[in-house]
Residue frames as a rotation matrix with the C-alpha (Angstrom) as fourth column:
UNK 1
0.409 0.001 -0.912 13.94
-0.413 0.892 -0.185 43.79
0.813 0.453 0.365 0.12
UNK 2
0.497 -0.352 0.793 14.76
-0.867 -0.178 0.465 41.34
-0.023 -0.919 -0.394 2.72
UNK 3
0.126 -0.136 -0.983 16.84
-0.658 0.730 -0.185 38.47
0.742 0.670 0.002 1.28
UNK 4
-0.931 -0.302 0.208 17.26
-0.327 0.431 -0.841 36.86
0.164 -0.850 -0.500 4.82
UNK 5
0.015 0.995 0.099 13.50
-0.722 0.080 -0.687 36.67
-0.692 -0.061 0.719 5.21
UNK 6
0.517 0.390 -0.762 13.17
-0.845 0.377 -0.380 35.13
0.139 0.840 0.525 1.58
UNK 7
-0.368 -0.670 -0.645 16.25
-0.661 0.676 -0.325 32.59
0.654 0.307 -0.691 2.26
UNK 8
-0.564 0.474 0.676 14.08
-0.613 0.308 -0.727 31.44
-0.553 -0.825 0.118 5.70
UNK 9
0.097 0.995 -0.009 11.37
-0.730 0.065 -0.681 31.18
-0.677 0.072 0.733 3.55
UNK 10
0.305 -0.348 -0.886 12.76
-0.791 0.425 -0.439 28.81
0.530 0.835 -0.146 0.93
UNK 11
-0.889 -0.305 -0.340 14.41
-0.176 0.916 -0.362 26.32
0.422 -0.262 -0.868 3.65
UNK 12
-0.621 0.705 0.344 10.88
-0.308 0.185 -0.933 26.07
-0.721 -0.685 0.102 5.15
UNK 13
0.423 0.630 -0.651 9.61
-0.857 0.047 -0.513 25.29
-0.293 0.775 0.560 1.92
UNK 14
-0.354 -0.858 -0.371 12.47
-0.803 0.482 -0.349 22.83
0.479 0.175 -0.860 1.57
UNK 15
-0.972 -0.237 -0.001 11.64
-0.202 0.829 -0.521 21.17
0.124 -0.506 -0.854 4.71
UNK 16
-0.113 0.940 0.323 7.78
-0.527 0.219 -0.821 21.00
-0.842 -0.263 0.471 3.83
UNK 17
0.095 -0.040 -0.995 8.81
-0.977 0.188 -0.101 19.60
0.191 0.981 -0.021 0.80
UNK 18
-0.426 -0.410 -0.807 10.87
-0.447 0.871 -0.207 16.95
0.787 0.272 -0.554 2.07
UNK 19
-0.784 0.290 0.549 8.55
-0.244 0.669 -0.702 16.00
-0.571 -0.685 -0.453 4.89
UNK 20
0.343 0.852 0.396 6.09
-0.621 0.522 -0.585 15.35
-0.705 -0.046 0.708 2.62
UNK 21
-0.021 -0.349 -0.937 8.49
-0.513 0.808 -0.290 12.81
0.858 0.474 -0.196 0.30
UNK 22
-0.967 -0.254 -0.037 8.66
-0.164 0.720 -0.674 10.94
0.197 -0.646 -0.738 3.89
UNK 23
-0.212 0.974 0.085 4.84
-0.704 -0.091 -0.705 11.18
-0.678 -0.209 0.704 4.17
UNK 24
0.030 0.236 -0.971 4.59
-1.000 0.007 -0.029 9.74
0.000 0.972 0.236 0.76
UNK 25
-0.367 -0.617 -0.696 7.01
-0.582 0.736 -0.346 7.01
0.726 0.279 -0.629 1.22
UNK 26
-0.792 0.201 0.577 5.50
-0.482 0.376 -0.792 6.08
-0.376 -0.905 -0.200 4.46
UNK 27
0.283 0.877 -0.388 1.98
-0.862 0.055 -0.504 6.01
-0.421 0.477 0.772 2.51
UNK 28
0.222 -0.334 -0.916 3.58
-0.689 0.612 -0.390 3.69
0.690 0.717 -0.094 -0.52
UNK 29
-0.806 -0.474 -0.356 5.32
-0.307 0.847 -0.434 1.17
0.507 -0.241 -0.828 2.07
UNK 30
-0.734 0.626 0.262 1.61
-0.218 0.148 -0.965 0.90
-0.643 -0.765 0.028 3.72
UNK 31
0.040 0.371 -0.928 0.07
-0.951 -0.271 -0.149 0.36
-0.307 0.888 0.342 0.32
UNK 32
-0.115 -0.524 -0.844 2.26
-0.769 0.585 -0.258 -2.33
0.629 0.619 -0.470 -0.50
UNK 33
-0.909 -0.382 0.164 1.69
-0.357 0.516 -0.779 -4.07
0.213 -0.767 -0.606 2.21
UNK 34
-0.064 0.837 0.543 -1.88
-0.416 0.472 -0.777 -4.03
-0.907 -0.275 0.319 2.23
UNK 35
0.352 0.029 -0.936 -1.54
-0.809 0.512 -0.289 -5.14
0.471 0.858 0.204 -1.90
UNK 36
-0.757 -0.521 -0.395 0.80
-0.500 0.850 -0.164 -8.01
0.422 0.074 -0.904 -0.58
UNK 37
-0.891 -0.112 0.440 -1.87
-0.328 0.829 -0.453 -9.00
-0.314 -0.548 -0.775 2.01
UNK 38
0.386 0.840 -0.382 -5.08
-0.767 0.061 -0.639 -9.05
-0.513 0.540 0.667 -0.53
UNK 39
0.171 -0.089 -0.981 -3.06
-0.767 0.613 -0.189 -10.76
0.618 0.785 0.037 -3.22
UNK 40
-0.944 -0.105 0.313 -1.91
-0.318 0.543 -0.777 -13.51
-0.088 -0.833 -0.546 -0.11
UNK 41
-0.554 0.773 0.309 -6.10
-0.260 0.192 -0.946 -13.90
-0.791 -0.605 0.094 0.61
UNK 42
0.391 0.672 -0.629 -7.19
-0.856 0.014 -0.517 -13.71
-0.339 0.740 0.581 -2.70
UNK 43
-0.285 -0.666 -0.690 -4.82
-0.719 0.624 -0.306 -16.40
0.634 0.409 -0.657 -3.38
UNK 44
-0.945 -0.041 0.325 -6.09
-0.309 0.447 -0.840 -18.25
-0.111 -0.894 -0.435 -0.33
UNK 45
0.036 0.958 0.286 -9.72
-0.374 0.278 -0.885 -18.09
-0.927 -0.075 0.368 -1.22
UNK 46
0.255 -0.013 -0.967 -8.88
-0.904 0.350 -0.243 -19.07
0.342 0.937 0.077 -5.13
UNK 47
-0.733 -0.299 -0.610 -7.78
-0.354 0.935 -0.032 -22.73
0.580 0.193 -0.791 -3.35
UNK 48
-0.802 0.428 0.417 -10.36
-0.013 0.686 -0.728 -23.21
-0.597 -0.589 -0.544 -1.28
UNK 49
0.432 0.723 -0.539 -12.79
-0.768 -0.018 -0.641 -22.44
-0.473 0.691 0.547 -4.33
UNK 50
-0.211 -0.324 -0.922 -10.49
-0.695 0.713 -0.092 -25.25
0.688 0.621 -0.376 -6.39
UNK 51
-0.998 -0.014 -0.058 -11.05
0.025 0.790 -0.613 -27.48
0.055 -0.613 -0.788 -3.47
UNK 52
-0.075 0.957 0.280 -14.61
-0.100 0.272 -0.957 -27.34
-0.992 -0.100 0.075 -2.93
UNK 53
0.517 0.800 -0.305 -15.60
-0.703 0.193 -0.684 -27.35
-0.488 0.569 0.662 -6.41
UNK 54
-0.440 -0.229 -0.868 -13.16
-0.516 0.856 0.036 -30.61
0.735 0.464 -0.495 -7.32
UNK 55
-0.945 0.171 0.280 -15.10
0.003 0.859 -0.513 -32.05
-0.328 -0.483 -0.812 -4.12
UNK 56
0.201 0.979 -0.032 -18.42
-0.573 0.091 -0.814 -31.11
-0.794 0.182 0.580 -5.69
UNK 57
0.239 -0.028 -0.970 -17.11
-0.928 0.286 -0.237 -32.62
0.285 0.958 0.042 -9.12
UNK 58
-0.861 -0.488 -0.146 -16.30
-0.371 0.797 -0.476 -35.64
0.348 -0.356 -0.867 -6.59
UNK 59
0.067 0.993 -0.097 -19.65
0.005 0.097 0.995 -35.91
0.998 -0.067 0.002 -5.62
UNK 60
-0.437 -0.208 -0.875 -18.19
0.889 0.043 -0.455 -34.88
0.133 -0.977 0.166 -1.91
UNK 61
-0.977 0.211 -0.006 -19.93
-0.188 -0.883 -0.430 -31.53
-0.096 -0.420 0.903 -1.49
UNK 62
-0.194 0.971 0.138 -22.78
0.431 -0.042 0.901 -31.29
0.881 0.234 -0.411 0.28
């Protein structure tokens, strides 16, 4: 048995652990950001659709 070997092996498991919770979290805060800028555009293109079709219901779109 080599319990020095096995304790190595456990903090290297440790620190592949916790680099991937910082992987993750990186991921998630790049997520959120692109969600924030879709909902932002999608919100942008929902007024210019309310604007063109009250000028078409104005009889201004053509």
């Amino acid at each position: 048995m080599e319990p020095k070997k096995t304790e190595k092996e456990v903090q290297q498991m440790k620190q592949q652990l916790e680099s991937m919770r910082e992987d993750h979290e990186r991921q998630i805060r790049q997520l959120q950001t692109t969600i924030f800028s879709m909902r932002k555009r999608e919100k942008e293109l929902q007024t210019q659709i309310e604007r063109k079709y009250q000028d078409l219901k104005n009889g201004q779109g053509k």
